[in-house]
C-alpha positions as CSV (number, residue, x, y, z in Angstrom):
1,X,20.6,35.2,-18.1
2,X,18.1,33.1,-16.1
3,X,18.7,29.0,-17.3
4,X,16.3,27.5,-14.9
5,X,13.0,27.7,-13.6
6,X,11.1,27.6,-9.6
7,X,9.1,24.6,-9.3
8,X,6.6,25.1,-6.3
9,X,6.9,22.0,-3.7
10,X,4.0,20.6,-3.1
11,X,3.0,20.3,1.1
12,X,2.2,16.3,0.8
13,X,5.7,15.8,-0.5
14,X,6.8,16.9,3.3
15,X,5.2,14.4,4.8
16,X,6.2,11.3,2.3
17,X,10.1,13.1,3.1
18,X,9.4,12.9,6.7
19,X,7.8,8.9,6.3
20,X,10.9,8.1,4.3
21,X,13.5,9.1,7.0
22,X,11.6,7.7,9.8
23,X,10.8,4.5,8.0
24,X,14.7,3.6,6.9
25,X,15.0,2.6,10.7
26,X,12.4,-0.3,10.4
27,X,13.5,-3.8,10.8
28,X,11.8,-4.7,7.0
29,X,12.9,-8.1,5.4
30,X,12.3,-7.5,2.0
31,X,11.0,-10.2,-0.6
32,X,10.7,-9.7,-4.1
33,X,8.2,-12.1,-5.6
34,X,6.7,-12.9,-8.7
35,X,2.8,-13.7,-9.0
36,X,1.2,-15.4,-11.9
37,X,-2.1,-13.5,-12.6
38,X,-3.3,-14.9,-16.0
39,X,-6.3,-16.7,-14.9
40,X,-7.1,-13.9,-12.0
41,X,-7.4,-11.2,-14.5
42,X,-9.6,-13.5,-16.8
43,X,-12.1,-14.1,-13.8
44,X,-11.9,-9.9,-13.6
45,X,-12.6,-9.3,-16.7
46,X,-15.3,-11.9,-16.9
47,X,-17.3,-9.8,-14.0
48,X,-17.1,-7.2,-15.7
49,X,-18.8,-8.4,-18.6
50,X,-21.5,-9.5,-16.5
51,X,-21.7,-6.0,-14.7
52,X,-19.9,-6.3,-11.9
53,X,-18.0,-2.7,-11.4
54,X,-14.5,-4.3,-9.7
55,X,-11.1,-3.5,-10.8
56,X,-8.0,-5.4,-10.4
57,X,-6.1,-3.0,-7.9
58,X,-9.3,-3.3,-5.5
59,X,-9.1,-7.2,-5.6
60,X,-5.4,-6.9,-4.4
61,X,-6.1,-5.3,-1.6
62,X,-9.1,-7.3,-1.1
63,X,-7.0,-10.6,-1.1
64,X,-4.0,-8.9,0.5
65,X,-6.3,-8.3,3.3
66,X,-7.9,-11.4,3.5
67,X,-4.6,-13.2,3.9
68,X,-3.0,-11.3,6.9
69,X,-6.2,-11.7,8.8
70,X,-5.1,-15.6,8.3
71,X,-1.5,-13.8,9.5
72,X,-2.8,-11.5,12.1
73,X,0.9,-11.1,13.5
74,X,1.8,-9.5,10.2
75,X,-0.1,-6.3,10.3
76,X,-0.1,-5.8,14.4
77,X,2.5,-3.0,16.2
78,X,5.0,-3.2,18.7
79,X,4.0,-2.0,22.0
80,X,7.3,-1.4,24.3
81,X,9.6,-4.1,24.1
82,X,7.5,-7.7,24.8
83,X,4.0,-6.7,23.0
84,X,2.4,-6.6,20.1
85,X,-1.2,-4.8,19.6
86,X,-2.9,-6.8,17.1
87,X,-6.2,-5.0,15.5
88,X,-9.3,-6.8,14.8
89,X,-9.4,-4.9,11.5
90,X,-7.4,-4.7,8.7
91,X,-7.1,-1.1,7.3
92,X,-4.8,-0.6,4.3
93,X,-3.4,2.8,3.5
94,X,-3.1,3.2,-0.4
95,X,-1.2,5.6,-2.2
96,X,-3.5,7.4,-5.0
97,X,-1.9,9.7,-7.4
98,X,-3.5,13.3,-7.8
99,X,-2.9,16.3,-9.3
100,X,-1.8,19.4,-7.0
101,X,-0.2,22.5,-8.6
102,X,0.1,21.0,-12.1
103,X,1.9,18.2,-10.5
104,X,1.5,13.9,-10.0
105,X,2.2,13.5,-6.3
106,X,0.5,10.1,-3.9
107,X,-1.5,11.0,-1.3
108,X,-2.6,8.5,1.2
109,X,-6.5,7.3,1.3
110,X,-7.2,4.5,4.1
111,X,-9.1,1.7,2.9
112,X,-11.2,0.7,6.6
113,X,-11.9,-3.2,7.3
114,X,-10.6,-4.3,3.6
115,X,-10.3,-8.0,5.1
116,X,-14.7,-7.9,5.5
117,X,-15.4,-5.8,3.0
118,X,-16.4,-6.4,-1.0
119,X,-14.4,-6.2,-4.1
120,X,-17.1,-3.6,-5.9
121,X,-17.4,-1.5,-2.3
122,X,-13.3,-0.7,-2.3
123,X,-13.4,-0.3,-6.6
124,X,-15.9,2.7,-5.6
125,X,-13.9,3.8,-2.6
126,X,-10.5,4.3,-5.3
127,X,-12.8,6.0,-7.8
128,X,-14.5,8.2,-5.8
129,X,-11.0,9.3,-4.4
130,X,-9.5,9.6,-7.6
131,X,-12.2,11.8,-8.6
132,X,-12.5,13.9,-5.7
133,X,-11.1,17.4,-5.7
134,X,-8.4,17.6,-3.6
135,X,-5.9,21.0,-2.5
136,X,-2.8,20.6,-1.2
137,X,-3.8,21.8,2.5
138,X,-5.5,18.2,2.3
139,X,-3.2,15.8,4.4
140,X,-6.0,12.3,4.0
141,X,-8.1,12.4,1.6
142,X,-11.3,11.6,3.7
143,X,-10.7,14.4,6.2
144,X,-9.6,17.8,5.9
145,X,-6.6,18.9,7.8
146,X,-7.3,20.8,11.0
147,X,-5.6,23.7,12.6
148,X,-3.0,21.2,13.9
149,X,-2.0,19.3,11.1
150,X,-1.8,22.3,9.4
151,X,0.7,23.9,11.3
152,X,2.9,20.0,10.8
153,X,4.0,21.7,7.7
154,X,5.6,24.5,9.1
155,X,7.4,22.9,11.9
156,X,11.7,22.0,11.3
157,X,12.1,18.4,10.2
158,X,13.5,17.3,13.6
159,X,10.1,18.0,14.9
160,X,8.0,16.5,12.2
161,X,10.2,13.5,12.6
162,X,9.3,13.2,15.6
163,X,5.9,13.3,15.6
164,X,6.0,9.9,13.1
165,X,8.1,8.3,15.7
166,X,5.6,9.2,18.5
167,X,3.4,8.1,16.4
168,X,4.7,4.3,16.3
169,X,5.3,4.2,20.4
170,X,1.0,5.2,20.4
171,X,0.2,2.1,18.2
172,X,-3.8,2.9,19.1
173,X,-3.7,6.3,17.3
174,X,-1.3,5.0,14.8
175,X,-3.8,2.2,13.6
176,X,-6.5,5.2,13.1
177,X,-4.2,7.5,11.4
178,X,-2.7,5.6,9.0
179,X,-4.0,1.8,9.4
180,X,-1.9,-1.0,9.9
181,X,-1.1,-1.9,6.2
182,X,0.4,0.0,3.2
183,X,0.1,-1.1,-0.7
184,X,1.4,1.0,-3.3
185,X,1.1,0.6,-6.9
186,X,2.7,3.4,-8.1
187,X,5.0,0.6,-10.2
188,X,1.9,0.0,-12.5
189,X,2.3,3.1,-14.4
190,X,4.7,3.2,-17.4
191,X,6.4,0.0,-18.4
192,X,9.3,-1.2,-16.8
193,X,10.1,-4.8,-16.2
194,X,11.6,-4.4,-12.7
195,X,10.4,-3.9,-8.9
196,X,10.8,-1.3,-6.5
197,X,11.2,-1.3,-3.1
198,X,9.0,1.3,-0.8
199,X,10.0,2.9,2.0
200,X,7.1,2.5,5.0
201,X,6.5,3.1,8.6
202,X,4.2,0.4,8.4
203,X,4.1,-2.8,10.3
204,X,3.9,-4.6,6.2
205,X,3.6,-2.9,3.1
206,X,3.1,-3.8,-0.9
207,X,5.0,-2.4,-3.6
208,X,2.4,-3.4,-6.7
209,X,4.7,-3.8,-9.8
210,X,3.7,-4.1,-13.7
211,X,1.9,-7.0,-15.0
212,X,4.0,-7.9,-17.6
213,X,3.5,-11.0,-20.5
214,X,6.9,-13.5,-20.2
215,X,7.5,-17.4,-20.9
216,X,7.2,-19.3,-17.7
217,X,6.9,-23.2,-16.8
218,X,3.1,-23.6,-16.4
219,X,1.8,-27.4,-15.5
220,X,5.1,-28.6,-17.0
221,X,4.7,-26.4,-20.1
222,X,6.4,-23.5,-21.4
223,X,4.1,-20.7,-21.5
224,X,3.2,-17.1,-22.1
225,X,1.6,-15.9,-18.9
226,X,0.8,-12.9,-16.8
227,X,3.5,-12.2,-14.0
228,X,2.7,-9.5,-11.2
229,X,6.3,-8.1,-9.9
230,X,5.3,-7.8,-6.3
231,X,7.5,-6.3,-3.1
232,X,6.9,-7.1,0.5
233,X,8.4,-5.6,3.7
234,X,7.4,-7.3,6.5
235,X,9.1,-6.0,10.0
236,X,11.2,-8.3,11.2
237,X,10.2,-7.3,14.9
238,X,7.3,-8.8,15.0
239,X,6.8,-12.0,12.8
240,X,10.2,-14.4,12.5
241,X,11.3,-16.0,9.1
242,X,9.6,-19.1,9.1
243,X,6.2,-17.3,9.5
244,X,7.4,-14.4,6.8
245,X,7.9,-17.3,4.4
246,X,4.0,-19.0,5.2
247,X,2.9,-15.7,4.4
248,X,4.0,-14.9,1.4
249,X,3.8,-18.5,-0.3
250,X,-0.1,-17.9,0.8
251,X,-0.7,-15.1,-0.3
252,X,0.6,-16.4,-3.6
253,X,-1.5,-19.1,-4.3
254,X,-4.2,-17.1,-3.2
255,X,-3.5,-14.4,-5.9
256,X,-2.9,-17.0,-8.3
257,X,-6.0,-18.9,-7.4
258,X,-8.0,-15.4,-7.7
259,X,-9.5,-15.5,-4.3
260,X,-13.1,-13.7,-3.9
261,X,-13.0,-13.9,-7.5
């Protein structure tokens, strides 16, 4: 008597296996923060009473990018042993969850020059990829795979492995793959109180968490505010502690002051 059922694996699921194995051998420090985004997600709202199409995961990446370029070091790649290639732009992979084969599964879309670009221009660039019809031959949602990417999927893992980690020596052909930031915020859905910790090849990367409602000391008060559970990885190869901790407490009051807003 048959008590279970096939479930087809979906292709992209390869890949984020093959990213996974090959990023557990970064360097990442790993901080665990909490944002307050009360007055942030007023101003949001606010624009978009007055017609302005811009949604709160686009500003994060907005002022996520806008920050590193203030942190260059953050979001550059090690070249040999002594050098770092640090990229004029700031291009921020972001996972968006589609539906292939009757299943939920993130697939990569690269967000180009999100440090220069507008708030409204990279809400229409998530909604037009959220939209998009996508198959499960597609390995970036921009492009469709050629012949050669194609046959990735079909190679043993030792040799998809591989390519990932020639991938990170060629830091010029990993920038245009893949960019040189990742944010995920695959930890908005549902409603957990909690953070989780991503796995990247990435020089940095953003684990977006739930915005959740708790009591909190504001201006010497005790109030009810907005708290963003964020995670960072930063690799600890290329930008030291003290500079890791500049960063972040930054890119915190910028969040909380609602930057570009």
């Amino acid at each position: 008597m048959k008590d279970y059922k096939v479930s087809i694996f979906p292709r992209s699921r390869i890949a984020t296996n093959d990213v996974c194995a090959v990023g557990l051998k970064k360097h990442h420090i790993v901080a665990m923060i909490e944002v307050d985004v009360k007055e942030s997600r007023e101003k949001i709202q606010l624009s978009k009473a007055n017609d302005h199409k811009i949604s709160f995961t686009a500003w994060l990446i907005k002022v996520i990018s806008s920050t590193i370029k203030d942190y260059e070091n953050a979001a550059s790649y090690l070249k040999g042993k002594r050098k770092l290639l640090v990229f004029d732009d700031i291009n921020v992979s972001v996972a968006v969850e589609k539906k292939l084969n009757d299943q939920k599964v993130p697939i990569p879309l690269i967000v180009e020059k999100a440090d220069s670009r507008s708030i409204e221009s990279i809400t229409r660039q998530l909604d037009d990829a959220r939209n998009q019809v996508l198959s499960d031959k597609d390995i970036v949602l921009q492009n469709k795979s050629n012949r050669l990417e194609l046959l990735y999927y079909y190679l043993p893992g030792f040799l998809r492995r591989s390519f990932w980690r020639y991938l990170l020596r060629h830091p010029r052909y990993a920038f245009g793959k893949m960019g040189n930031v990742a944010i995920t915020s695959l930890g908005m859905v549902g409603n957990v109180n909690g953070w989780f910790v991503p796995i990247s090849v990435h020089p940095i990367c953003f684990g977006i968490g739930k915005v959740i409602k708790k009591p909190v000391v504001h201006n010497d008060q005790i109030a009810i505010r907005e708290i963003l559970n964020m995670t960072v990885l930063l690799d600890h190869d290329i930008i030291d502690g003290g500079q890791m901790a500049r960063f972040i407490s930054d890119l915190t009051a910028n969040i909380e002051k609602g930057r570009g807003l």
